[in-house]
C-alpha positions in Angstrom: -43.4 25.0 -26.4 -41.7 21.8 -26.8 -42.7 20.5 -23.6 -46.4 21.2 -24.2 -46.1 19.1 -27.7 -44.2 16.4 -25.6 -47.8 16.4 -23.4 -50.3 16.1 -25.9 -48.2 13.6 -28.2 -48.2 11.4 -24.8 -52.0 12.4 -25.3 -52.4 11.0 -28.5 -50.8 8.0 -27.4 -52.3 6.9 -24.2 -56.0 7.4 -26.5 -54.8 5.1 -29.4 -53.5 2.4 -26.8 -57.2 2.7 -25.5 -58.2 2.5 -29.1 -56.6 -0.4 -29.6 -57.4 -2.1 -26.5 -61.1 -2.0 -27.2 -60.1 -3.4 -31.2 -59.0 -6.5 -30.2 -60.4 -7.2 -26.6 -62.9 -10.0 -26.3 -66.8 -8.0 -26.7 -67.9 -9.7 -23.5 -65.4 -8.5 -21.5 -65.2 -4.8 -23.0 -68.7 -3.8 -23.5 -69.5 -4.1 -20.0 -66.8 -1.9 -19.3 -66.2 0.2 -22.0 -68.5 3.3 -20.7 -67.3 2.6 -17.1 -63.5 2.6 -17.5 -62.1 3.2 -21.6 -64.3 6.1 -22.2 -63.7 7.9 -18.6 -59.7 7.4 -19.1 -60.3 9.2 -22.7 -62.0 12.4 -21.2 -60.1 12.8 -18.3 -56.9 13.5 -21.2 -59.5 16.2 -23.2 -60.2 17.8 -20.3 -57.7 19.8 -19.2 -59.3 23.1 -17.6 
């Protein structure tokens, strides 16, 4: 289904933004909230049950 491609290509998106965010933000400032905030916004899109 088309809209269901639509979903998970929004998916795949929203994860390399993260991705990228964690690339190029200072280490201070992303280490302390990497587990806390980046990683918790990445399961919430593999879970989908």
């Amino acid at each position: 289904d088309k809209s269901d491609v639509d979903v998970e290509k929004a998916k795949s998106t929203l994860i390399l933004c993260y991705g990228f965010l964690t690339l190029y933000a200072p280490e201070e400032l992303i280490l302390a909230r990497i587990e806390k905030d980046v990683i918790k916004q990445v399961l919430n899109h593999f879970n989908t049950k």
